[in-house]
N, C-alpha and C positions, 0 to 999 in steps of 0.2 A: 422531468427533473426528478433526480433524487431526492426522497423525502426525510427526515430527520431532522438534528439538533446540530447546529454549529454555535460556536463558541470561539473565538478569535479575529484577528483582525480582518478589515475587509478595504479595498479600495476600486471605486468606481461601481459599487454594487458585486464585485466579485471577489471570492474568499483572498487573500493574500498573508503573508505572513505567516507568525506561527498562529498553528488553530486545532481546534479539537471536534470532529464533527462523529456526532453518535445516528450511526443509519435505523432507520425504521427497524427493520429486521436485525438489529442489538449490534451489528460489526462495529467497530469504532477504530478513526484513525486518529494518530496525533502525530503534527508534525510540521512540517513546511509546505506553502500553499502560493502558486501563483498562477495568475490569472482565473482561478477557481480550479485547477489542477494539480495536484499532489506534487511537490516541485520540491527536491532537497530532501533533507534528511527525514524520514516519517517511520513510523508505526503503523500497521494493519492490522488488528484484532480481530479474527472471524468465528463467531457462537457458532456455525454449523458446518459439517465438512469436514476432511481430511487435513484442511489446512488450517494450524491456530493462529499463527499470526505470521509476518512479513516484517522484518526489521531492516531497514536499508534505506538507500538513494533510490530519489525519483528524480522522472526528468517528463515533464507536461504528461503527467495522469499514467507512467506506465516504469516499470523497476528497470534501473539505468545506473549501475555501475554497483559496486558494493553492495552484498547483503547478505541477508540472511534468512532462510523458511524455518518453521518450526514446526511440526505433523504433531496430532497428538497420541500417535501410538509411542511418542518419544523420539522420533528420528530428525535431525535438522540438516538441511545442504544448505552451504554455504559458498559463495561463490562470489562471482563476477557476472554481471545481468545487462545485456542489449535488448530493446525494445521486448521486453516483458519474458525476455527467454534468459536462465541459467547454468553459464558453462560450470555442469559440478567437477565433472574430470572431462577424459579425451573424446569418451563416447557418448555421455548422456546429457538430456538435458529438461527442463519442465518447464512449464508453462502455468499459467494462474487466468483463473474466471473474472473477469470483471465483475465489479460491485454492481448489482444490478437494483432496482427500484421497484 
């Protein structure tokens, strides 16, 4: 299990609704939350890495339709996302590390 601090609603014992969960190693999401998976509109805030955060749609714990990346050399792609993959234009595309524990 993921360790940290949640903050929002929960049902049946698992995250639901909106919620704000602060990970061990400082990432923080805020957003929508179902059945304990990132579901709906969220925030991804990541302290270490290439990547600062993640603004968009989720759909069961993975980026699924609308969003947006943010790098912190300044660069952001913005896209349209299928199972955690984003079509930036015709050719390329990125991928993201799962929040790990």
């Amino acid at each position: 299990m993921v360790e940290g601090v949640y903050e929002g609603y929960w049902a049946n014992d698992l995250r639901e609704g909106f919620g704000i969960m602060r990970y061990k190693n400082n990432n923080v999401y805020e957003g929508s939350w179902k059945k304990d998976l990132y579901h709906g509109q969220g925030v991804l805030t990541c302290v270490d890495g290439a990547l600062l955060k993640y603004d968009g749609l989720w759909e069961n714990g993975r980026h699924q339709g609308k969003g947006v990346l943010f790098y912190r050399n300044g660069s952001r792609h913005e896209g349209t996302f299928k199972d955690d993959r984003v079509r930036i234009d015709n050719n390329i595309t990125c991928t993201r590390e799962r929040e790990r524990d």
